[in-house]
N, C-alpha and C positions, 0 to 999 in steps of 0.2 A: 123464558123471557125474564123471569127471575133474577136468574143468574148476569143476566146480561145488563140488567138493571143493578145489580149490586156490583157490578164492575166498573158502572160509568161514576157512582155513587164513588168507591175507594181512590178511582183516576183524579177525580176531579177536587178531591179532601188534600192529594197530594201535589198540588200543580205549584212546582215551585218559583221562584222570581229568577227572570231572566233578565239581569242588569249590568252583565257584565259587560265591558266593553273594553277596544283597543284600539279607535280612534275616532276621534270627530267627522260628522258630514258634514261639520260646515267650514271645513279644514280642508283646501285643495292642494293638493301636494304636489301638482307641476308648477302652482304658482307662487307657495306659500314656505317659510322655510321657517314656522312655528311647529314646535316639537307635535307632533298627532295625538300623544295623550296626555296632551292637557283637557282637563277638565272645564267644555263650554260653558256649562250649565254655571257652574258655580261662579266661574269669571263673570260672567255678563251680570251678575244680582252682588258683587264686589260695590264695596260703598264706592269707592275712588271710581271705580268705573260708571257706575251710575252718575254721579254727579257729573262728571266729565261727558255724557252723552246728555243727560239733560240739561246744560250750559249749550251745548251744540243748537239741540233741537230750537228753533228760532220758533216764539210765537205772536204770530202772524193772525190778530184777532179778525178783522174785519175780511180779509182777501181769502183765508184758509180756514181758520178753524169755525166763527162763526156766518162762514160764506154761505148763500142760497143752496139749498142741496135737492134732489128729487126725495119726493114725501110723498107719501097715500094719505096723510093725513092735511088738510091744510091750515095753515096760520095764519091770523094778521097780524098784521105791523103793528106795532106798539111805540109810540111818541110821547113822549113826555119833557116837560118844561123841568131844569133843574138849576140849580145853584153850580157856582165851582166844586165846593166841596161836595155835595153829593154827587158830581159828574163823575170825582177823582175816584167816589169811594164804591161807586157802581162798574167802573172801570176794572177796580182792581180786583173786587168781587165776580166777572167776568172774566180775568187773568187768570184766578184760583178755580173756573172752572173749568177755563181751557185747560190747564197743569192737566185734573183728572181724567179729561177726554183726550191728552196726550199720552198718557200712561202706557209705556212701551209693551209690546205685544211679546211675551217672554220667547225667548231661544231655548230652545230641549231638543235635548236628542234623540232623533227616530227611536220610535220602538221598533223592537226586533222583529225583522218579514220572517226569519224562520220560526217553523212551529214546531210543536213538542208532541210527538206521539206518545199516547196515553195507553191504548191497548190494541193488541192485533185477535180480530176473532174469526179467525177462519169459516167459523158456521153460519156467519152471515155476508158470508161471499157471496156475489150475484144475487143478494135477495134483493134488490133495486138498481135500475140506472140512473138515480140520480142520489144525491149528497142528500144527506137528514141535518140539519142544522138544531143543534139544540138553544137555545138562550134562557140566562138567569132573568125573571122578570121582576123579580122580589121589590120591593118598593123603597126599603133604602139600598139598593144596589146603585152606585152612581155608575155613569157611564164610559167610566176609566179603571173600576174594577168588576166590570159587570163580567159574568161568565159566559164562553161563548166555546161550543166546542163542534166540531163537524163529525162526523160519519161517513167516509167512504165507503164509494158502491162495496170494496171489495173487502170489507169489514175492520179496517182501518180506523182508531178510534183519534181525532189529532186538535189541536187547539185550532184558535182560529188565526187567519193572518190577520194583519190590522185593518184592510181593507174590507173583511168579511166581518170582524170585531162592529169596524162604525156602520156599515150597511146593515147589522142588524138593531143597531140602536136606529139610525133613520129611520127604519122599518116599525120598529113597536112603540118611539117614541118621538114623534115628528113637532116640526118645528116650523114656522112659516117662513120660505124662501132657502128650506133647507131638500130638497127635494132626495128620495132613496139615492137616484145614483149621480153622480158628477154632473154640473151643469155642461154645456159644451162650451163655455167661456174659456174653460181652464185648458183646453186644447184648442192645436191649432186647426183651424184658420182663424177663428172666433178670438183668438189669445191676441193673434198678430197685429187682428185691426183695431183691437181694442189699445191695446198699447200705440200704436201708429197714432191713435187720436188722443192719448193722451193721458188714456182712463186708469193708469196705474193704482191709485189709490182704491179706485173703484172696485178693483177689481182685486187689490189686497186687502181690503175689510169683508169681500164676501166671502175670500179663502179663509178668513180667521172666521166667519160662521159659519162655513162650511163642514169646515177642519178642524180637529185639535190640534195643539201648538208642536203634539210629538209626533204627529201622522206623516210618514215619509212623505205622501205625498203632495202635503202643504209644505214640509221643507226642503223638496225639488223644485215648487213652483216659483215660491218667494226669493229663494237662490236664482232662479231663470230670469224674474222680471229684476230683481237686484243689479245681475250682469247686463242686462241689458239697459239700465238707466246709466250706469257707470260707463260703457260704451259708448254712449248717444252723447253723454253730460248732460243729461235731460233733470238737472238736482231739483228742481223748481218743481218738480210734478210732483216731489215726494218731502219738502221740506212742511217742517210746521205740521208734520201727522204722527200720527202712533207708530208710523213702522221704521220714520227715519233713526230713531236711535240703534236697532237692529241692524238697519244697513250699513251707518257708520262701524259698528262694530263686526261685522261682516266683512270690512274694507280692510278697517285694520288687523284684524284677524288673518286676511290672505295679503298683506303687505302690497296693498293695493292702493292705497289713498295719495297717490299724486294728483289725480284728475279733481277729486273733491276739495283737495291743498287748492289747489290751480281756483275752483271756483270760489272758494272765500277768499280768498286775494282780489281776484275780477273785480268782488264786489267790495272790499276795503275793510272784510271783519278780520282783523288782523287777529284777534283774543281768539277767535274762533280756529283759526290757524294754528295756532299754540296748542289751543285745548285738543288740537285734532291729532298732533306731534305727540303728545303727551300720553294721550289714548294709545298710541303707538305702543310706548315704550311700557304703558302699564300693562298691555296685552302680551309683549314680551320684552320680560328684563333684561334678556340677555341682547339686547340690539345693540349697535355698536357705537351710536347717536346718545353722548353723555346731554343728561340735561339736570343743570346744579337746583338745589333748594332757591336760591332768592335770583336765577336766571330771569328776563325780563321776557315777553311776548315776541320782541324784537328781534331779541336774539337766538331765543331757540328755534324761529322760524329759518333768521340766517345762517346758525348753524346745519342746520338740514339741508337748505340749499345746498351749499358749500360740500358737503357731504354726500350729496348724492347729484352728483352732475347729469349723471346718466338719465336722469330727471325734466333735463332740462326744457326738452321742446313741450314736454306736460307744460310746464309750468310759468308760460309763459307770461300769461296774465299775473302773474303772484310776481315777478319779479320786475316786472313794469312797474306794479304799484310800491315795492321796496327800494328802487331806482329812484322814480320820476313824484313819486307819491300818486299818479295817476288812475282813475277807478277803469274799466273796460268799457262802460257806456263810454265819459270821456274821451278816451282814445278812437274810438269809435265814430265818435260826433266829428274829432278834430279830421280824422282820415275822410270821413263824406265830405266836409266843409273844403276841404282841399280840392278831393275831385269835383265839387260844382264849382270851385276856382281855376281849376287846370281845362276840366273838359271844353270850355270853348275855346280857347287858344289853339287846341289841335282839333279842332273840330268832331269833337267827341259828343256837343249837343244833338239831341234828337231832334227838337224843333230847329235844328237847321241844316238838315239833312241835304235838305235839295238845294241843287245849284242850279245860280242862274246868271246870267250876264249883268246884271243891278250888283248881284254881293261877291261876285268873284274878284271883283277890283280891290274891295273895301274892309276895314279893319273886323267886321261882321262878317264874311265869307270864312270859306274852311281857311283861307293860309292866316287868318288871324295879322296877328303886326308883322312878318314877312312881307305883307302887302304894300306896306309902309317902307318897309326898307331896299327891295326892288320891286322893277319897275313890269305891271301885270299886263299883258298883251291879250287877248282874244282873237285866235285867229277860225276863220271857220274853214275849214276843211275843203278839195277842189269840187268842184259839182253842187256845193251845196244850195246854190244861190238860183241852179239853176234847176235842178227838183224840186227847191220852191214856187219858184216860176211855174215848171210845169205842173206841180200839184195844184195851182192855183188855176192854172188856166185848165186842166181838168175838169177844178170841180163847177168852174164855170161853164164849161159846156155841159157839163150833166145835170146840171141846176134846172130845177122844174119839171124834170120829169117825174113825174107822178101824177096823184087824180086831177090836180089844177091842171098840169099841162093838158092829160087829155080833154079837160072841159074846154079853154081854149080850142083847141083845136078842131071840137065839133062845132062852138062858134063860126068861126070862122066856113066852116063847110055848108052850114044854114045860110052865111053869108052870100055865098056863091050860087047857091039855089034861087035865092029871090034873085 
């Protein structure tokens, strides 16, 4: 046993860094046509990059950042009477802490699933069916260098994957709302309806406590809800948080960002547009989309356009408002206002669905001013007049039979008695 102990002892003196790598996950390569190794990490923490993604990030005091949120703990509302100047300077002191609670959730690259076998000992083959897990419990071990090594049945001595890595820190060093194994949120069906309602963010702030930022399987899941916001164009569920700057970078990263072009246009952030263009080209230099030192907001938006047509049904909203200067609510507004203009002419209203002999003549009936201009006949069809008749005299002869009639009618047979 000894022996067996000074072996785990020399394995684990020599367990060397495994960082090497040859391409990014967050790099998809049937969509993406940025070289695989470049280096994410260090892009994404790039001054020009950073700024450029927090110019993006819009904050959104009242609606997002300091919105009602679910709490275990509860608060009251706080009111207080103030001056201008002390509105302006509490305001902005409020700005400064949204900044911090926006603070982008970093991008890192998976650590490596393969593990590194340590030592094979044959004489502890079959000495158990199940796995011995070791872990370092030392008290400055953090939990991104803590030691973790397994034991197979069949005397197999091997690191751990990253999975077995953070399940054993959940295990010896627990967290509230951190629970040992995966919540069932992060799969489907739980994923789908959560997202269906909306709950995106919710649901990427519990992965960043769940998860560390290099856990393959926080940067599978954030990559899945990411694609799927940019599918939907659902930007709004994710503007104004910690994880938008990621995403934008993630876009631009897989030469994706027509849809996100497309919605700051909609909405008229033209600088935004720019900055998003810009992000592009800072992500990769070699694009083919020149943009000069003192180019203007305006134009490097138009250039892009113009450059990539193939673009174009993306980007529809963006080029309405470079056209018309018009925002998408706008257009919007002007196309309902239309349709409550047109629809009654062709008789498209709901409340005047039914016809009747009063509005079929008249400029209210479905033919609208047609009515006006020839001349509206009502004819009633052969028989008609006389299935009224006879319904009519039907229901007059049926009339009264019931309990009255029979009362009546024993009336009258008392009648005959006396």
């Amino acid at each position: 046993m000894l022996k067996v102990k000074l072996r785990l002892c020399c394995a684990l003196a020599r367990i060397p860094p495994t960082d090497a790598r040859f391409s990014s996950q967050w790099i998809k390569v049937s969509t993406s046509t940025t070289p695989e190794n470049v280096n994410v990490e260090k892009l994404f923490v790039e001054k020009d990059v950073q700024k450029l993604l927090t110019d993006l990030t819009e904050i959104d005091l009242e609606n997002k950042v300091f919105r009602p949120r679910r709490t275990s703990i509860q608060q009251r509302s706080h009111f207080a009477l103030m001056t201008d100047e002390r509105l302006e300077k509490t305001r902005e002191r409020m700005r400064e802490e949204a900044r911090r609670f926006l603070q982008f959730v970093p991008v890192k690259e998976p650590r490596q699933e393969s593990v590194q076998v340590l030592a094979k000992d044959a004489e502890l083959q079959d000495f158990d069916t199940s796995k011995f897990v070791f872990t370092d419990i030392t008290f400055d071990a953090t939990d991104q260098d803590r030691t973790v090594v397994v034991r197979e049945p069949d005397g197999t001595l091997r690191t751990a994957n990253p999975e077995e890595h953070d399940r054993m820190n959940r295990t010896y060093y627990q967290k509230p709302n951190r629970p040992v194994n995966p919540p069932p949120l992060f799969s489907d069906p739980y994923l789908q309806n959560a997202l269906d309602k909306d709950e995106h963010e919710f649901v990427l702030d519990w992965a960043c406590w769940f998860y560390e930022p290099d856990d393959p399987s926080y940067i599978r899941l954030s990559q899945f809800i990411f694609d799927r916001i940019n599918e939907s164009s659902k930007f709004n569920v994710i503007t104004s948080t910690r994880h938008f700057g990621p995403f934008a970078f993630y876009l631009a990263l897989n030469d994706n960002i027509p849809r996100l072009l497309n919605y700051f246009g909609g909405l008229g952030r033209l600088a935004d547009c720019a900055n998003l263009v810009r992000l592009q080209k800072t992500v990769r230099p070699d694009w083919r989309v020149t943009i000069a030192q003192g180019d203007s907001d305006e134009k490097i938006v138009k250039d892009f356009v113009k450059q990539n047509a193939r673009f174009r049904d993306e980007i529809s909203d963006l080029n309405t408002f470079l056209n018309t200067g018009k925002l998408k609510l706008e257009v919007e507004q002007e196309h309902h206002a239309v349709r409550e203009r047109v629809a009654p002419r062709f008789g498209f209203d709901k409340r005047r669905t039914r016809i009747t002999s009063a509005n079929i003549r008249g400029a209210d009936g479905p033919l609208g001013e047609l009515s006006e201009m020839y001349s509206v006949k009502v004819v009633k069809s052969e028989g008609s007049g006389e299935g009224a008749e006879g319904a009519e005299k039907k229901g007059g002869e049926g009339r009264g039979k019931g309990r009255w009639n029979r009362r009546n009618q024993k009336k009258s047979d008392d009648d005959k008695k006396e």
